[in-house]
C-alpha positions in Angstrom: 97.5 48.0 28.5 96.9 51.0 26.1 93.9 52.8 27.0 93.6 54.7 23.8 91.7 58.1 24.3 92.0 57.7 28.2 95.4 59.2 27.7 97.9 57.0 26.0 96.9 56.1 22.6 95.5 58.6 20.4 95.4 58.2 17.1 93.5 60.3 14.4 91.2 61.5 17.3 90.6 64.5 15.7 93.8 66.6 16.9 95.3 69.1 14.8 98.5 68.3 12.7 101.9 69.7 11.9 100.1 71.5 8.7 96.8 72.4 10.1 95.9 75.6 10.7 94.4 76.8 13.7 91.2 77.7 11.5 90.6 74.1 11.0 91.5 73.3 14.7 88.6 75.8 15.8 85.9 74.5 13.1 86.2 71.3 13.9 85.5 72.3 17.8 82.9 74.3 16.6 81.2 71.2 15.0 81.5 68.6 17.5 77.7 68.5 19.1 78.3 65.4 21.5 81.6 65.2 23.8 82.5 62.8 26.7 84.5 63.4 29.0 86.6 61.4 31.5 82.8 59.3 31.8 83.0 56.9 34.3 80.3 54.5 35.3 79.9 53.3 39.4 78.0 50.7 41.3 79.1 50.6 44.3 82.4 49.9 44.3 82.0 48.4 41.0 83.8 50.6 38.0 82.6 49.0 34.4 83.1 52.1 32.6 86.6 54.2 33.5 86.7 57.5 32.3 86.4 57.3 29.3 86.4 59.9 26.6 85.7 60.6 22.6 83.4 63.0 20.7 81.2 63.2 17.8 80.6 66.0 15.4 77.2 66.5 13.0 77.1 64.3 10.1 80.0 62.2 11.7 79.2 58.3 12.2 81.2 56.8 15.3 81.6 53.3 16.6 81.8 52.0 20.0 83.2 48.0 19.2 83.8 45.5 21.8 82.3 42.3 23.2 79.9 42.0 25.7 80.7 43.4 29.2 82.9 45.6 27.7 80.7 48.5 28.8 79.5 49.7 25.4 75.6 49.7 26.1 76.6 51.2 29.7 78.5 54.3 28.3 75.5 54.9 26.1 73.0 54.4 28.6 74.8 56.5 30.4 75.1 59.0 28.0 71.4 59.0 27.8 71.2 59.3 31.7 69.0 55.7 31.4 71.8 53.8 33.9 69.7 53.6 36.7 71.3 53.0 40.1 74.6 54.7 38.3 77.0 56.9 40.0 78.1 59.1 37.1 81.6 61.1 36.9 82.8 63.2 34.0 80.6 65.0 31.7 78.1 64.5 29.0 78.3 67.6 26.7 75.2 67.9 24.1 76.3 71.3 22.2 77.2 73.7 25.3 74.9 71.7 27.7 76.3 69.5 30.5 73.6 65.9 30.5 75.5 65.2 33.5 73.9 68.2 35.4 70.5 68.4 34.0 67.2 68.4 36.4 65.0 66.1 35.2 63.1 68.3 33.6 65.6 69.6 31.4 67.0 66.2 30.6 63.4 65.5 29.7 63.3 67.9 26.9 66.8 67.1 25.5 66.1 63.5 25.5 64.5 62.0 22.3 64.7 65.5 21.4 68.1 66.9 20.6 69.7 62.8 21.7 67.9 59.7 20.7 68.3 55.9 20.8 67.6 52.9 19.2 68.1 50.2 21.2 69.0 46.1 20.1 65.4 44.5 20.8 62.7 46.4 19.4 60.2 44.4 20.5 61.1 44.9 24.3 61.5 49.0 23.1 57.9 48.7 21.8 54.3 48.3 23.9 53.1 44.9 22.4 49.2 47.0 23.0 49.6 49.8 20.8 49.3 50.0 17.6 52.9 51.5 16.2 51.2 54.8 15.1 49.9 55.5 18.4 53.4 55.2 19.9 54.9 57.4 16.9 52.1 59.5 17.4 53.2 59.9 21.2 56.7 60.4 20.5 56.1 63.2 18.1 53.6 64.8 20.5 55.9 64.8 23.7 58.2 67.3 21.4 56.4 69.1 18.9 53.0 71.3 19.2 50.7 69.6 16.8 47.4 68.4 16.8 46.8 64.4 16.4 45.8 64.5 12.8 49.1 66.4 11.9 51.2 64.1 14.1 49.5 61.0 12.0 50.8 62.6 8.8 54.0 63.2 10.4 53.9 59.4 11.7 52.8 58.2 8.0 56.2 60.4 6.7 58.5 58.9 8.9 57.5 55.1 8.5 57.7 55.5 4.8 61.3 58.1 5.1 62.7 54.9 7.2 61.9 52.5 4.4 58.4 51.1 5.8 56.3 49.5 3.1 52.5 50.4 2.8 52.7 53.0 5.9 49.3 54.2 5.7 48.0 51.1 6.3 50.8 49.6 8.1 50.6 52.2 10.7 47.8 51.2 12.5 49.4 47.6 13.0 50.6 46.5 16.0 54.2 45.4 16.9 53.9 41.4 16.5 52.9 42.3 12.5 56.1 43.4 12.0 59.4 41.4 11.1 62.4 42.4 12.9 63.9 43.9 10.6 60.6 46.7 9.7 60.0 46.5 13.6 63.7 48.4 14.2 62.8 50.4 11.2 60.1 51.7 13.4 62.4 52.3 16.5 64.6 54.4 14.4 61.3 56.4 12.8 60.5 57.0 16.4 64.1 58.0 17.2 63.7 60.5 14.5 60.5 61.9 15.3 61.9 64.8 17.2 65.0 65.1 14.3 67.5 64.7 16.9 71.2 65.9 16.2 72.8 62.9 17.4 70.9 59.7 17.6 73.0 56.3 19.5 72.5 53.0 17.7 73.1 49.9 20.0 73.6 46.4 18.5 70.8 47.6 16.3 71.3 44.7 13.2 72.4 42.6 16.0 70.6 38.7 15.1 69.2 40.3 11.8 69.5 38.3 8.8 72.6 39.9 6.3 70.2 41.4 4.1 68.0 43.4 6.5 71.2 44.3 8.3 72.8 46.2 5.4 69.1 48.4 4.7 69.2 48.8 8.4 72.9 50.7 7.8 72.1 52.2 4.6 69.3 53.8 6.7 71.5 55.3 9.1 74.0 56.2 6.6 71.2 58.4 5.0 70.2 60.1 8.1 74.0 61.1 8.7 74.0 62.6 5.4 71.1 64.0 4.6 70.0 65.4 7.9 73.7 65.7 9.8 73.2 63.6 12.6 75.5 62.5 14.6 75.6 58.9 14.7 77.2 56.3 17.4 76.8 53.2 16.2 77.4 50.4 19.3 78.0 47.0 17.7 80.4 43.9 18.2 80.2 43.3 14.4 83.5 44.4 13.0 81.8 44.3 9.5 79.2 46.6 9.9 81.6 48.9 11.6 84.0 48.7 8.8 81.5 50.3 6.5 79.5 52.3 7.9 82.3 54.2 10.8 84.6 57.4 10.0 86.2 57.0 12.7 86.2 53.6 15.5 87.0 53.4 19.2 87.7 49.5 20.8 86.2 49.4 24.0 87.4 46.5 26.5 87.0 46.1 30.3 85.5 49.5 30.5 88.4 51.6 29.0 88.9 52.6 25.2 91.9 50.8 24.5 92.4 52.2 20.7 91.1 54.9 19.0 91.3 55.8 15.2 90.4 56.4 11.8 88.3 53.1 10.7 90.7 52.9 7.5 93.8 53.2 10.0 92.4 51.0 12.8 91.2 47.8 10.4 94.8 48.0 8.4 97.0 48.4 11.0 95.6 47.7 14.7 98.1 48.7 17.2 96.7 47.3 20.6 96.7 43.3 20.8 93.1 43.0 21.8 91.9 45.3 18.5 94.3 42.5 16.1 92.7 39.4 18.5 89.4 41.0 17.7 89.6 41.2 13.8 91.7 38.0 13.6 88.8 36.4 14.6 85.9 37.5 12.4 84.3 34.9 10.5 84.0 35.6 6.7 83.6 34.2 2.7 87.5 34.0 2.9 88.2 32.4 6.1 89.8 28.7 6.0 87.5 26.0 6.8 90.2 23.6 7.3 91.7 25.5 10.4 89.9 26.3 13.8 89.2 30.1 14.1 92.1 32.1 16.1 90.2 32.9 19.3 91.3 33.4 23.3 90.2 29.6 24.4 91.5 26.7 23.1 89.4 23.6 23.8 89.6 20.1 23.2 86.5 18.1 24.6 86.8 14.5 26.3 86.0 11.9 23.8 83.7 9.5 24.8 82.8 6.5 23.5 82.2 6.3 20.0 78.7 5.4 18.1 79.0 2.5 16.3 78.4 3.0 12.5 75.9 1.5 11.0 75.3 1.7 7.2 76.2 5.1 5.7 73.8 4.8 3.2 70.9 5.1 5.6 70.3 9.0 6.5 69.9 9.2 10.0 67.3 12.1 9.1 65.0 12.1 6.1 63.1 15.3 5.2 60.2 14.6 2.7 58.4 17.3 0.7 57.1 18.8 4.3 55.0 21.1 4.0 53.3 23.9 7.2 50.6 26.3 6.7 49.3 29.1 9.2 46.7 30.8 9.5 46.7 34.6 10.2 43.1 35.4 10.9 40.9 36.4 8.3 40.5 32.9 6.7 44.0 34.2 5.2 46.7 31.4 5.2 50.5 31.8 4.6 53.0 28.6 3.5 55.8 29.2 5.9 57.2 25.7 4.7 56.9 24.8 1.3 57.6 20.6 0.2 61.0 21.2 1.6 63.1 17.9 1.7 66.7 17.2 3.1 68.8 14.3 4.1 71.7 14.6 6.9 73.5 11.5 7.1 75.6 10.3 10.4 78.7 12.7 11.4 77.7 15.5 8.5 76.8 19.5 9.3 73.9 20.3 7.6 73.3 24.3 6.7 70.2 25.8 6.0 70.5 29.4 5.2 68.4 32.3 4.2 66.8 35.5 5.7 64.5 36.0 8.5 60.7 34.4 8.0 62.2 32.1 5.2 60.8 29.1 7.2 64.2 27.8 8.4 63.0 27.9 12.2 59.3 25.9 11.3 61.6 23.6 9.5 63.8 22.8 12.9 60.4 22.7 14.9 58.8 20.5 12.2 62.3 18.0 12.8 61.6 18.1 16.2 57.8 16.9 16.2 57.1 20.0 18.3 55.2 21.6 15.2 52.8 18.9 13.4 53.1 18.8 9.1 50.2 19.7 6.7 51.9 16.9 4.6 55.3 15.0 3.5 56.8 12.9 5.6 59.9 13.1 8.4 62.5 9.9 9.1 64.7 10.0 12.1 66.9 6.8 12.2 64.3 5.2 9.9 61.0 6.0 12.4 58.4 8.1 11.0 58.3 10.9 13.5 54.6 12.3 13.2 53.4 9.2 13.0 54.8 8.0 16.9 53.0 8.0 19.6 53.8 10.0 22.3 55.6 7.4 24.2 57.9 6.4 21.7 58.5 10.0 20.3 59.8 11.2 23.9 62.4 8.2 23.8 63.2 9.5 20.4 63.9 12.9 21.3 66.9 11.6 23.8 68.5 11.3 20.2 67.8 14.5 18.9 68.3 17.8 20.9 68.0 21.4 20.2 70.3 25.0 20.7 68.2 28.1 20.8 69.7 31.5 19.6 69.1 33.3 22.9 71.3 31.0 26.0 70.0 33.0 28.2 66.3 32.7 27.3 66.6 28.9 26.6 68.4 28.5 30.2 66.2 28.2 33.6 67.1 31.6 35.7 65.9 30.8 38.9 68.0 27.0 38.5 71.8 26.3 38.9 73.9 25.0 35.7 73.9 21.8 37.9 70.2 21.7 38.2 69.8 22.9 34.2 72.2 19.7 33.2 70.6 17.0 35.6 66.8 17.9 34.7 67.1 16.1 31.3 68.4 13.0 32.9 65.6 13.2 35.1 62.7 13.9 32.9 63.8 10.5 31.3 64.5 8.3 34.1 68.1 8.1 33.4 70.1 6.9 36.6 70.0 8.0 40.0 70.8 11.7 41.5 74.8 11.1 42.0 75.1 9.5 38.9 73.3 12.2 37.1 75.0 14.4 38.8 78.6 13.3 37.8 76.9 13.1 34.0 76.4 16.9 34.5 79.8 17.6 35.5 81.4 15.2 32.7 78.7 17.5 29.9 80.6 20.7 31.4 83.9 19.2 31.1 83.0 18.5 27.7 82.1 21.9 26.6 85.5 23.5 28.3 82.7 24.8 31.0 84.9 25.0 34.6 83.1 23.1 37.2 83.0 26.1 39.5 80.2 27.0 37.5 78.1 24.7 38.7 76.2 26.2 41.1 76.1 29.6 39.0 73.2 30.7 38.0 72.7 32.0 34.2 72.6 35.8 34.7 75.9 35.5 36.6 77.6 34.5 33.4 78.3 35.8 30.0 76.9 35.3 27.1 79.3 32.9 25.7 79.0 30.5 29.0 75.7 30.6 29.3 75.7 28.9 25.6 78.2 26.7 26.6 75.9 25.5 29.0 73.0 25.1 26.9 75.2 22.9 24.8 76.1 20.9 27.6 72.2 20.5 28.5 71.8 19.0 24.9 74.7 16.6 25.1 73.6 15.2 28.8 71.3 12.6 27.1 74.2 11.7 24.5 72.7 12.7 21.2 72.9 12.4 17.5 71.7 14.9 16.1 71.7 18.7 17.5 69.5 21.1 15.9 71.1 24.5 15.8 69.0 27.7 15.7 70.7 30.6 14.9 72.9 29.5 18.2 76.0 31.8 17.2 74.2 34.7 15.5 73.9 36.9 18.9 77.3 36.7 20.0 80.7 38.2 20.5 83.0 37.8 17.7 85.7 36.1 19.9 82.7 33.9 21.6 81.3 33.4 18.3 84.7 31.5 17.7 85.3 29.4 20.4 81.8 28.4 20.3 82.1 27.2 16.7 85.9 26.2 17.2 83.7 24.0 20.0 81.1 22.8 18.3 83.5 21.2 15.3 85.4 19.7 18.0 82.2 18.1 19.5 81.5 16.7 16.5 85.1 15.1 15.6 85.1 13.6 18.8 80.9 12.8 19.8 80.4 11.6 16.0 77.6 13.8 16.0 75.1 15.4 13.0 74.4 19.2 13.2 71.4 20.8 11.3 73.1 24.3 11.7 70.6 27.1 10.8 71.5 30.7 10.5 71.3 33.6 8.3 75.1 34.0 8.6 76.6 32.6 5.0 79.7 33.3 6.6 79.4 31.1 9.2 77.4 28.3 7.4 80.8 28.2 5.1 83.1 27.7 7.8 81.1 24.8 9.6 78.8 22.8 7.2 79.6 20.3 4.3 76.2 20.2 2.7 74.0 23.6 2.8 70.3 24.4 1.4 69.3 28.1 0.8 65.5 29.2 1.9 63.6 31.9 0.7 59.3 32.0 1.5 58.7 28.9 2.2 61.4 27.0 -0.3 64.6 25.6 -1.1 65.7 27.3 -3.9 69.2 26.2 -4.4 71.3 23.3 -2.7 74.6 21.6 -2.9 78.1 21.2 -1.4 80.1 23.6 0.2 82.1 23.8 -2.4 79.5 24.1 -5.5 77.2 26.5 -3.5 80.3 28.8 -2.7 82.7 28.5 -5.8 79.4 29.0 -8.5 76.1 30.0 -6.8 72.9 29.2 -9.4 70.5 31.3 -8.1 70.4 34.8 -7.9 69.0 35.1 -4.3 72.0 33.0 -3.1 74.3 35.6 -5.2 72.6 38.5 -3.3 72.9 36.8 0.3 76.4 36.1 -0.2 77.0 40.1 -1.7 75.3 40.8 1.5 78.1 39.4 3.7 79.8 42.3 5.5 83.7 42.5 5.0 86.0 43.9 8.1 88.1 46.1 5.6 86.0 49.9 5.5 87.3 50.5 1.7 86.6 46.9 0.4 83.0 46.5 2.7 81.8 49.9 1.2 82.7 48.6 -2.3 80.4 45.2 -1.7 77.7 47.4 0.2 77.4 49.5 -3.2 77.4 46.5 -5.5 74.7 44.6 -2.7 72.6 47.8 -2.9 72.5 47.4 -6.6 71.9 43.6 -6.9 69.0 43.6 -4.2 67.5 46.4 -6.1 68.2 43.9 -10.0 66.0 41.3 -7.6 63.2 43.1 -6.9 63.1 44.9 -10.1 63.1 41.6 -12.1 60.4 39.8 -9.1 58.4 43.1 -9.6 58.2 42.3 -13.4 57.5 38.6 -13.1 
């Protein structure tokens, strides 16, 4: 193995060259502000980080890439001092002060001061009880001297600096009123509240729709360059990296394995795990027809086929439904809008668009478990909202559902066993061994080793865990799986086998997939037939093909501009031209 900065491998680290001169050598010391060394991360006897090493100087923007486990969010945790229960070995260096050896006092000052984070899920990083002012207001408070009226103006600044529309009234709203997308807007305002001279980004467009995502970077990309901050941005996206990163390190079992130059790194990896990493990103280029290059190769046990009946019957009919909310205040909002689709037998179905589009009502509306303001919903030629209870729970064995978040969706106090067999029980279907041996043949199925069996969730990664929540919906031998956002969370490499999985469910299981996601990408690569949302409505639809080759709507131009490239010169190229189409859209929706 070639562990990169750890001693073997370093590539355009920052070093000197042949024709440098010692000048330049001694500046570019002089401006690094945050420098690990030889970290290393213990629980026990437990090592997940192994003495590492890499630094930062002002203005520079850093990634930390790698899947899940890899130790990424421990090393900046750790950074941070936040990995409680840690034995901690090395040393942290913020300017000429050691993080390692601070009392807690110190650290207390330098942390959210001089350092700050933003972490993945801002609604877990924010109290659901206070309004967001209140906790900006705090945050500002803890560092600066000010009174509470000048730390409200200061609060008011920073939501509108970080892109926050309406901020003098929107900062006395509360957490829930926010999208994700404005709700991390508010974690990085907070993060800046102290203007910090290197601020840590983890996964923090992770599950965010493509257009939020790129104003989420170009948001940190301004705060590199207009206030020199230091920024580590912690992502398994090899996009986003791509344009945003001067420089990348490729983290894997604890250890950075390569190290370079983001221009160097994406054009010529030199460790295997780097190539095996950008082989298998999912993009607008990538060949439908092939599976996606990827660790695990799986083929699932076919079982016995459906047998057809007419193809010109849909097996689901969506009818001009319609689903209004209120919000309080005798105010309403149309979150679906007289949407209609049909998904006939063995065909992926994608629905695509950005984040409070309606493309999640839609799935619950499919699935009877939200009831329709009007239109009308077919599965298999029954009129869904209009069954009884009885009949609609025998319907649902037909029709299952895959969450975005496996490890949410999945019991944590129950075994995988005990997660597969409770479906077959809830519907009376056979007795305990033969559910039991049902279980095992769903795990087989999904390439899921039957030691797992008696693991439960938070002993597995993030990959099995949804591998097990498809298993879960296949126990009761479906026809149609409803996918919501179940990819968008995960490692690239898991990402793959879970979609090189899912195709190979269907060749074999003859099944139907509504597949929901922002991710065009992805939506390309598994779905025939594809819808784009946007408040409420469809606004374009057609094959993969026609939606892909010539897009009609301008929306669906912008969402596919949006899609992040792993190649740094050609993703900061389509990053420019996206800034400058979403901007044509508003403009022209501003006029109308």
């Amino acid at each position: 193995m070639i562990n990169g900065v750890n001693g073997n491998l370093r590539r355009g680290s920052g070093a000197a060259g042949a024709g440098d001169s010692a000048q330049d050598e001694h500046q570019r010391v002089e401006d690094q502000i945050l420098r690990v060394e030889n970290l290393s991360v213990r629980f026990g006897q437990i090592e997940p980080v192994k003495g590492i090493s890499f630094s930062l100087r002002r203005g520079e923007r850093v990634g930390l890439v790698g899947e899940s486990g890899s130790g990424k969010s421990l090393t900046a945790l750790s950074i941070m001092r936040l990995a409680h229960g840690a034995h901690l070995g090395g040393s942290v260096w913020l300017g000429d002060e050691d993080l390692l050896r601070l009392s807690q006092r110190e650290l207390n000052r330098v942390r959210g001061g001089r350092i700050a984070m933003v972490y993945q899920d801002p609604m877990s990083s924010l109290n659901p009880v206070h309004t967001v002012g209140r906790q900006l207001i705090e945050s500002i408070r803890l560092h600066e001297a000010i009174d509470k009226r000048a730390a409200r103006e200061r609060a008011v600044q920073l939501l509108d600096d970080v892109g926050v529309p309406l901020p003098q009234q929107r900062v006395d709203q509360y957490p829930h009123e926010f999208s994700g997308g404005m709700r991390q807007r508010v974690m990085i305002a907070m993060a800046l509240a102290a203007r910090p001279e290197v601020l840590i980004a983890d996964e923090p467009t992770t599950a965010l729709d493509v257009t939020t995502q790129a104003r989420i970077v170009d948001l940190l990309d301004d705060i590199a360059v207009q206030h020199n901050t230091a920024v580590m941005l912690i992502t398994h996206d090899l996009g986003v990296a791509a344009g945003f990163c001067d420089k990348v390190h490729v983290m894997r079992h604890g250890e950075i394995v390569e190290s370079a130059p983001a221009v160097d790194l994406y054009a010529r990896p030199q460790h295997d795990y780097t190539a095996a990493l950008l082989g298998a990103v999912v993009d607008l280029k990538i060949d439908v027809t092939k599976p996606i290059p990827s660790e695990i190769v799986h083929t699932p046990r076919v079982r016995e086929p459906v047998p057809e009946r007419a193809a010109a019957q849909p097996l689901l009919q969506v009818e001009s439904i319609s689903k209004t909310f209120s919000v309080g205040g005798g105010k309403t909002i149309t979150a679906v809008d007289e949407v209609s689709l049909d998904i006939h037998r063995g065909q992926s179905y994608g629905l695509v668009g950005e984040s409070g589009s309606g493309k999640s009502t839609v799935s619950r509306c499919v699935m009877a478990l939200t009831p329709i303001d009007g239109g009308r919903l077919f599965f298999d030629g029954h009129e869904l909202h209009e069954l009884g209870a009885k009949d609609l729970r025998h319907l649902r064995r037909r029709m299952q559902m895959v969450f975005q978040d496996p490890l949410s969706a999945l019991n944590r106090r129950r075994s995988i066993i005990e997660i597969l067999v409770a479906p077959l029980a809830a519907h009376g279907i056979g007795d305990k061994r033969s559910r039991v041996q049902k279980a095992l043949e769903a795990m087989d199925m999904v390439g899921l080793p039957r030691e797992f069996a008696d693991r439960l969730p938070h002993t597995m990664s993030g990959g099995q865990c949804q591998r097990a929540a498809i298993a879960r919906s296949l126990v009761l031998e479906p026809e149609l799986l409803i996918l919501d956002e179940s990819v968008s969370a995960l490692d690239v490499t898991i990402q793959a086998q879970v979609l090189n999985l899912l195709r190979d469910l269907q060749r074999a299981l003859g099944l139907s997939y509504l597949f929901i996601s922002h991710d065009l990408a992805v939506v390309r690569y598994m779905c025939d037939h594809i819808s784009v949302m946007r408040r409420g409505q469809i606004l374009e639809r057609g094959t993969r093909e026609e939606l892909f080759d010539d897009p009609q709507h301008e929306y669906t131009r912008s969402l596919m501009a949006a899609v992040p490239i792993a190649d740094p010169r050609a993703e900061r190229a389509r990053r420019r031209e996206a800034t400058r189409m979403v901007a044509a859209l508003h403009d022209a929706e501003a006029a109308s």
